[in-house]
N, C-alpha and C positions, 0 to 999 in steps of 0.2 A: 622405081621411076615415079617422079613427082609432075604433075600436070600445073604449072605453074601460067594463071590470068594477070595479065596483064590489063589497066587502065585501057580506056577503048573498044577492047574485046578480044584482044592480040591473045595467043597462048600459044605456051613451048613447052614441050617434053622434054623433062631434063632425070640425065640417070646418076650420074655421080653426085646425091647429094648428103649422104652422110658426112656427119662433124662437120656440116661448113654452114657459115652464117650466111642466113636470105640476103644481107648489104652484098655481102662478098661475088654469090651468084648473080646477085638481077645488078650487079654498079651500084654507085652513091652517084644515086639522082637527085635531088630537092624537092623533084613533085612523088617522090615514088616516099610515101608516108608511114607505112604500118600492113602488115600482111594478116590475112583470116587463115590458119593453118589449120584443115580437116574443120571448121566449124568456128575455131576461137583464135581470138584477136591478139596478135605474137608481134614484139618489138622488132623491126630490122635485123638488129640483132642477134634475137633468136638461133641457137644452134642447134640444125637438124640431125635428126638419130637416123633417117634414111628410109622411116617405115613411111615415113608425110604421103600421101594421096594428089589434096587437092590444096594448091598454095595461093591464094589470091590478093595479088598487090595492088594496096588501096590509094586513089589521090586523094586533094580536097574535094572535089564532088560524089566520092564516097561518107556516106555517112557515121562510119568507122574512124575511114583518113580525117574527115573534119572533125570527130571527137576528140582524134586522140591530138591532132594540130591543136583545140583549143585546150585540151586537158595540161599539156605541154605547156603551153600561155600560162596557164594558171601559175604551173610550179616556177617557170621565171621570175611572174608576181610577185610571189610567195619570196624567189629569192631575192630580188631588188628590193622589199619590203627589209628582209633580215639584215643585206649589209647597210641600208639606212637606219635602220630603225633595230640597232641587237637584243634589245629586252624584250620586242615584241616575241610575244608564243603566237605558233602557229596551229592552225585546226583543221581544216580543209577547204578543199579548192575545186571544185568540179566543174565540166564543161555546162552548160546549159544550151537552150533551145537556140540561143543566139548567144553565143562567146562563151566567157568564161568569170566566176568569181573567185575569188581568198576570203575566208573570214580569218580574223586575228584578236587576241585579245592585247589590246594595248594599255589595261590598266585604267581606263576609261578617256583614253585621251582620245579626240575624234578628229581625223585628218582632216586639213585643209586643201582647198585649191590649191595652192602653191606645194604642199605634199604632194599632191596628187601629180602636179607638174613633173617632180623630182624622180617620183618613181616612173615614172613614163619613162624619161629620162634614163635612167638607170635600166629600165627593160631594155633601154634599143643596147645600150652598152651590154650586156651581156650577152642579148644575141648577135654585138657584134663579133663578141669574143668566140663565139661558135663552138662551148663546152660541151666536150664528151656526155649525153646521158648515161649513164653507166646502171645498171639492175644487177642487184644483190641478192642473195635469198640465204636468211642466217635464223637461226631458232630465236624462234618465239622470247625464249627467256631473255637471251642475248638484245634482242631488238629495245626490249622493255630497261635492261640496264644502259643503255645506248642513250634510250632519250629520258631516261631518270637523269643520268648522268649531263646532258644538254641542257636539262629544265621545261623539255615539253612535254607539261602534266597533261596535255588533250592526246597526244598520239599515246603515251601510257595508257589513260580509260581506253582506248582502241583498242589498244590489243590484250589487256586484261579482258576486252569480250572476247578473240577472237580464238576461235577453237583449231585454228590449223597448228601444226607445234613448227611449221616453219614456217616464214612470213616475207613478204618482197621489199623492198624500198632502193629509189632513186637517186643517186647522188650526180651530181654538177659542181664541181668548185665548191667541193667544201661544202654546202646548202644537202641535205639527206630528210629526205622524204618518206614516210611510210605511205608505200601504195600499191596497188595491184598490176598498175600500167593497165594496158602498152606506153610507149610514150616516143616521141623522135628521135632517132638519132644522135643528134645534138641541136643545140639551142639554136646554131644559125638556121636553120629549116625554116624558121619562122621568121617573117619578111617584115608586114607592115603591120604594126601594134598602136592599141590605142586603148590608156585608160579614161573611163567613160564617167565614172563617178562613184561615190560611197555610201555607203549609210549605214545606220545602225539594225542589230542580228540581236538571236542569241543561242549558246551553245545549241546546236540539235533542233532548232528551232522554239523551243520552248520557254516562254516568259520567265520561269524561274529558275532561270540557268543563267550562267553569266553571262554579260553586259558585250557584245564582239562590236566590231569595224570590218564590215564587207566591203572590197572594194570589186567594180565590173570592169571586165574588159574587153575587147574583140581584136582578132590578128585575122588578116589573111595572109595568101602566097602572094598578092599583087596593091600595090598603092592605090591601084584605080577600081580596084574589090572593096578597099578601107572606104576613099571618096565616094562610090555608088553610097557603101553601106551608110556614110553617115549624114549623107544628101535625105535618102530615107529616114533615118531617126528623125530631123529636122523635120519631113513633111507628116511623120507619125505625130512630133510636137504641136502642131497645127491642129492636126485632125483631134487629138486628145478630147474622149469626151466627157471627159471630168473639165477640163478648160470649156468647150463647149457647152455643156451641160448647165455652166454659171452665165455664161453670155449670152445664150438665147433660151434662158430661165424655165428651165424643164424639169428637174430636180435639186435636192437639196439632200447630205445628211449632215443631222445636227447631235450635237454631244448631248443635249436635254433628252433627243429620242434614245442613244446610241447610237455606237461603231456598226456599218453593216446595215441600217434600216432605213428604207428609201422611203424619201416626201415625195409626193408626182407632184408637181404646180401645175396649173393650168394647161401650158403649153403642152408640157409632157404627159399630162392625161390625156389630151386629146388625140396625141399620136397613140397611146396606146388604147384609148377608144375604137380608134379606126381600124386599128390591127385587131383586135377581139372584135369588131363585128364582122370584120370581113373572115376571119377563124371561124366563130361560129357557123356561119353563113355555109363557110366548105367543109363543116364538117355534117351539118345538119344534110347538104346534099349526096353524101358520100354512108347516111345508115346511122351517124353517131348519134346516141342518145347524150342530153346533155344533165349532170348533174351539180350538185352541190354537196358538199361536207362538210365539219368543224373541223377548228382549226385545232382543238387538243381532244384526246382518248386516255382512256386507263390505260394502267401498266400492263394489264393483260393482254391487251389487244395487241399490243407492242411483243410481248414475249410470244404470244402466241405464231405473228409473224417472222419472229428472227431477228427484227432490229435489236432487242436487247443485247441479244447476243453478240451480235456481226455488225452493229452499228452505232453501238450505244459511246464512242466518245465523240460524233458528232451530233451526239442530239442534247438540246437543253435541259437543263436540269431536271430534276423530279420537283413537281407541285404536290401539297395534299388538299385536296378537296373532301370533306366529310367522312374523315380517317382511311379517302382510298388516294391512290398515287392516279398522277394525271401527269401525259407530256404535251407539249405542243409536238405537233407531228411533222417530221422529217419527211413524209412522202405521202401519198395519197390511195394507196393500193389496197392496204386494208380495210379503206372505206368503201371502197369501189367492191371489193371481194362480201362483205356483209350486206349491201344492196343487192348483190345476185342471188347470195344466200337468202334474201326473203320470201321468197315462194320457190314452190319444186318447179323444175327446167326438167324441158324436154329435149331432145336431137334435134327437133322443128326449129325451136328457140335461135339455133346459132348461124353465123356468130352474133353475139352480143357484144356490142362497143361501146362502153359508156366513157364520156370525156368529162373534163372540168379543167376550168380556169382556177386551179387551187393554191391557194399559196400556204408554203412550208415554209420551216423553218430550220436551220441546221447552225450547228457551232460550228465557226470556223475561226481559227487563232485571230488577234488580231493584226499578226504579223502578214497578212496574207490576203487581207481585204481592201479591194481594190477598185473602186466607185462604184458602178455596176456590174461589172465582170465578174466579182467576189466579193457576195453580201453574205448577210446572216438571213435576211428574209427574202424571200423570192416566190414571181407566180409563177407558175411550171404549164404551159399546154400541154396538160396532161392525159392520155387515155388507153384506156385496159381491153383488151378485145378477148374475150373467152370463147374457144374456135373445139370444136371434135377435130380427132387427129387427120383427115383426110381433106382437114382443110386450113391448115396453119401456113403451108409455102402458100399458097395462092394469097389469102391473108396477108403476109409478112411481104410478099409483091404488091399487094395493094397500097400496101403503108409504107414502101419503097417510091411507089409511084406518086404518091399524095404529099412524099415528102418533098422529092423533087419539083414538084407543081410549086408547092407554098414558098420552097425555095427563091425559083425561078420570078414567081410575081414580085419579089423584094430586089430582084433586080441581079440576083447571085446565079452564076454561069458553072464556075469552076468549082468541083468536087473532089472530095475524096473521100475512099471508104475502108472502115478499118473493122475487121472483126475479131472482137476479144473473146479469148480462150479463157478456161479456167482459171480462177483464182488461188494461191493456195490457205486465204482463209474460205471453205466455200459449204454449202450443203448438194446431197446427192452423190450418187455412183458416176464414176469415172464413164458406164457406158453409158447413162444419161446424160452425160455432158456432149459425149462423142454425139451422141445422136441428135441434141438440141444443135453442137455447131453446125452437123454433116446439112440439116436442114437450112439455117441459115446461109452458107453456102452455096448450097443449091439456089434459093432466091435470087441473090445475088449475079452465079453464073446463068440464071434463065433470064434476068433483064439485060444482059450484055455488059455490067460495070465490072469493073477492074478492083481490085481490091488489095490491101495487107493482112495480115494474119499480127495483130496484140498481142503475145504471149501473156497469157496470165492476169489481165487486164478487163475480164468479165467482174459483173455481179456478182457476188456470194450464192446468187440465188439461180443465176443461168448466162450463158451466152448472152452477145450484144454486138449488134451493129452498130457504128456511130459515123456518124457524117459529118465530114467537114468542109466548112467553106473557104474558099482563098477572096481576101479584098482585094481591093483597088491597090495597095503598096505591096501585095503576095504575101502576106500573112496568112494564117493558119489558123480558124476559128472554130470550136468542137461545139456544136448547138446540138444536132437531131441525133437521137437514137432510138435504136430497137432495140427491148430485150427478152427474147423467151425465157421462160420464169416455169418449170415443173416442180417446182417447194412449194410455191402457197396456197396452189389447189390441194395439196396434199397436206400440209400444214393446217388449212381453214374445213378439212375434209370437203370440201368443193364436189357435187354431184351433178347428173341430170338421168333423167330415164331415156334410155337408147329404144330403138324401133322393134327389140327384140324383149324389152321390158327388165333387161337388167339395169343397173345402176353403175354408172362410167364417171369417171373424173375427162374433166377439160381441161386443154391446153389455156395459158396465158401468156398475151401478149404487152406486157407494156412498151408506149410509144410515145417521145413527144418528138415533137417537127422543128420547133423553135427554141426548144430547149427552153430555160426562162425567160420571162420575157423583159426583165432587168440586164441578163448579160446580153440578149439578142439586138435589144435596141443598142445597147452599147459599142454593139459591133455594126448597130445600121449605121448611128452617128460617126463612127470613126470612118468607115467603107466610102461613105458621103461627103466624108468631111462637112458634115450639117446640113449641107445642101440637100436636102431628102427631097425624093419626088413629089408631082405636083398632090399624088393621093395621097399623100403621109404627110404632107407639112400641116402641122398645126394650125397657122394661117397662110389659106390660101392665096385670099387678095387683100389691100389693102389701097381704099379710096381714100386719095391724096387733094380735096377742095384744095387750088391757090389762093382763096381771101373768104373768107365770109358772105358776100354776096353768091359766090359757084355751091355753099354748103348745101340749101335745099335740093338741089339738082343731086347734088352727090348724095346724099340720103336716097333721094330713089333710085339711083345706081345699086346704093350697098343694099336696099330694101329685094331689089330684084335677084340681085344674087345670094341673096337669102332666101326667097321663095324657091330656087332652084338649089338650095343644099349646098350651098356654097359656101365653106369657112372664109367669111370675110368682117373686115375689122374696116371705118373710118377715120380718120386722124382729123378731126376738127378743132383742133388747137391753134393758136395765134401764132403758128409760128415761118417762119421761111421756109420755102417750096424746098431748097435742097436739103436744112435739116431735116423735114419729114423722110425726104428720100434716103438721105444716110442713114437714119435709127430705122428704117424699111429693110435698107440693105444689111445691116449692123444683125438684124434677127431673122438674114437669109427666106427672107418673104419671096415667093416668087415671082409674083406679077404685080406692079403699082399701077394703077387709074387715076393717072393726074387730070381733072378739073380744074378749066379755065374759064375767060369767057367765052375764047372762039371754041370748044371743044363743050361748051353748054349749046352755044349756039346752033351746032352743028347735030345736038340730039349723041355724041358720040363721048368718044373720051381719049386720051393720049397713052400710050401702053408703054410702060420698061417693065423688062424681064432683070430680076437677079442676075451682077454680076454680068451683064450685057450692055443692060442701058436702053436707049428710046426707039422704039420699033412703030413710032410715027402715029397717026390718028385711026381709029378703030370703032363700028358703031358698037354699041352694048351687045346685041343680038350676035355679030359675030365672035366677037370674044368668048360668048359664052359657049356657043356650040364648040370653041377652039377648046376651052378649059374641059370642056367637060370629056371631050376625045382622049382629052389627056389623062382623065382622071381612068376613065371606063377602060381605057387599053394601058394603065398605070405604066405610062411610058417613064421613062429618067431624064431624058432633059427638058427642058420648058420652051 
């Protein structure tokens, strides 16, 4: 007898299910997608041998049903791509975070809009035809003369890796697939489809591999699922803070500097000024010591920690400096670990916290970098807390709680928390890992959050906590984490002398809150869509004189809100009262102080707020008590 879950929460006990397929038993429903049989994830079709347990049928709100819906997407792609386009080879096609892509190799020819038109096109026709997906499962050898014989030299290198000696693949009308599934029933399952655009790949992702043609796409079961979704794309296009990022002149990267390495301009320095003092500020309250590092070390220091080993293809090349190797450094830890190391520690000593505003460096393809969200250089709020064992939970609550705080002041509500499991490249015993998660864990369940379990998704070096925030369009952003680390004290032999006078190794914790502070802003600017609050805008006010006779009076406006710490800027330019206001509103300024005569006269000044407009006459004194409420309680609207 099989205990078979249904969508909702529904479930039926069913006894006769030997040799019959899960379609057969549960109906051919169109929301009922793909089944998890005892653990793993089984086509509809799937036929049972009778020993099954636990059968559970997956819709699109399962995260399974919406894989294998968009994985299914892919291979229609793939076949509307083939009967358009015959010489194209195909590579693969997987679902993603949002829909689904194809890479192809077309011989270097790069699809147009009007291609891109065609295949869309062609996708609805296929799934109007509503083809059988049909799973095969034929030896290895067989598979390899199948697509020798077709001309798909890329699914050949596949299975020349693959070590099973039988192997799966998908056929639809003729279109044959090598793939592991699950996949839909048939092609009509799939409702409303929409290619999204293409651009250039390469094999495996590696630049010296051939030349591909990616194209994206996304389906749902519903048309008004497709229109939400692509209402949001549009207001993501908006918010972009690479678009933003040039319009209200915050950064730059340039090909003189490199791919990946960020210029702060003015604007954007100062918002990031603001953020590291008000960081500091809570850290310095909160026990952190604050330090400093270089930004490259010998190779020893490197092997000594493990990077060479377990991390050496994202770090920069090797340097020689007076016949020794030198890298710029990927992370900040082993600085942090050799400062503790400079005088004997006691038990009294802990914990010790030392932070830093450090920036690292890491290779990253250039396939993959993407304004601020994915650089090459980045600062990391970073910091190492070195704890005796009886006080790492309490610890790792605290760094739970500080995370949440620094969070919340940015204006972020909604969370999520994911803890990653062992790695299989990793160092340590299996019962040191068990014992670092069981701890994190526990953290965890004593603050009351809700969690997932990462599989496999830790540090090489330990367990990790990682926090994510959801914006303003419900996207998913991974900034803060925690990671308990028992390698490097062990590694750097890390000591201190206990109450009993022997000699103990310390737990370590690494921890940043905002993760870098290149992808973090990048995600303030999108979450805001520029609009940052009144504590983080770069300029705060901006005094708008109407003629040249109001200017002196406006100097001592912007003179005062400058004695009170006021980001504010004057526009004494010849030019028209509304252009100053549009290049005001243009660079999402939040308050303007128009100056006239009757608003000289009166000792006061005329107020518009960003994106509101005119909130009538105002005397200087009140204004400022009003901005500064806003500032101190880092409220979000204006």
């Amino acid at each position: 007898m099989a205990i078979f879950k249904f969508p909702g929460g529904k479930e039926r006990d069913i006894e006769d299910i030997a040799g019959k397929k899960i379609i057969d038993i549960i109906g051919k429903r169109k929301d009922y997608l793909v089944a998890i049989v005892d653990g793993v994830p089984r086509d509809l079709t799937y036929t049972l041998e009778g020993t099954e347990k636990n059968i559970e049928i997956c819709d699109f709100n399962h995260p399974v049903g919406r894989e294998t819906y968009w994985h299914t997407s892919s291979h229609i792609l793939a076949q509307a791509v083939k009967e358009l386009f015959p010489d194209v080879k195909v590579t693969i096609g997987p679902a993603i975070e949002n829909g689904f892509y194809y890479d192809f190799d077309t011989a270097g020819y790069a699809f147009t809009p009007e291609d891109l038109e065609k295949i869309e096109e062609r996708m609805r026709d296929v799934i109007k035809r509503d083809i059988p997906i049909v799973r095969k499962e034929i030896p290895r050898k067989e598979a390899i003369e199948f697509f020798k014989k077709t001309g798909e030299t890329y699914k050949v290198e596949l299975l020349e890796e693959i070590e099973d000696e039988i192997v799966s693949m998908y056929e639809q009308d003729g279109f044959v697939d090598l793939c592991r599934g699950p996949h839909l029933p048939s092609t009509g399952y799939v409702k409303a489809v929409k290619v999204l655009s293409s651009s250039g790949s390469y094999w495996r992702g590696d630049e010296h591999n051939a030349r591909l043609q990616r194209i994206y796409g996304i389906s749902f079961p519903k048309k008004s699922m497709l229109e939400d979704y692509l209402k949001r794309v549009e207001e993501a296009k908006k918010r972009d803070h690479r678009k933003l990022g040039r319009e209200l002149d915050l950064y730059s990267i340039q090909e003189e500097v490199g791919p990946g390495l960020i210029l702060w301009h003015p604007r954007g320095a100062t918002i990031r000024m603001v953020i590291e003092d008000f960081w500091r500020k809570e850290h310095i309250k909160r026990g952190y010591q604050l330090v400093y590092t270089p930004h490259v070390g010998r190779a020893n220091l490197w092997q000594t920690s493990g990077h060479l080993d377990f991390y050496r293809e994202n770090m920069f090349p090797v340097m020689k400096v007076d016949e020794q190797e030198y890298f710029v450094k990927p992370m900040n830890c082993p600085f942090h670990i050799l400062i503790y190391k400079s005088k004997l520690r006691s038990y009294r000593d802990f914990p010790i916290k030392y932070a830093e505003l450090g920036t690292v460096y890491r290779y990253e393809k250039s396939g993959v970098l993407h304004g601020l969200l994915r650089v090459r250089g980045f600062t990391q709020d970073d910091a190492h807390i070195f704890a005796r064992a009886d006080q790492v939970e309490d610890e790792i609550k605290k760094v739970l709680e500080f995370t949440l705080f620094m969070l919340r002041s940015f204006g972020f509500e909604d969370f999520g928390v994911y803890i990653s499991t062992m790695p299989e490249k990793h160092v340590g015993s299996p019962d040191m890992w068990a014992l670092a998660t069981n701890s994190l864990k526990k953290a965890v369940d004593d603050m009351g959050l809700s969690y997932e379990i990462d599989e496999g998704a830790g540090a090489f070096y330990g367990p990790k906590i990682d926090i994510v925030i959801k914006d303003a369009l419900g996207r998913e952003w991974q900034c803060s984490t925690i990671q308990f680390d028992f390698n490097l004290p062990e590694r750097f032999d890390m000591t201190y002398r206990d109450k009993d006078g022997k000699e103990k190794r310390p737990y370590m914790i690494h921890r940043a809150l905002l993760g870098s502070f290149e992808r973090f802003l990048g995600t303030l600017i999108e979450h805001y869509g520029g609009n940052l609050p009144v504590w983080l805008s770069p300029t705060q006010v901006r005094v708008l004189p109407i003629s040249e006779e109001n200017i002196e009076f406006a100097r001592k406006v912007y003179e005062r809100l400058l004695e009170e710490d006021i980001r504010v800027e004057i526009d004494e330019r010849n030019e028209k009262i509304g252009y100053k206001i549009r290049e005001a509103e243009n660079l999402k300024i939040p308050y303007m102080l128009v100056i006239g005569r009757k608003e000289e006269s009166m000792n006061g000044v005329s107020l518009r707020v960003h994106s509101e407009g005119d909130r009538g006459f105002v005397k200087v004194d009140e204004f400022l008590d009003y901005i500064k409420e806003k500032i101190e309680k880092k409220e979000v609207g204006y």
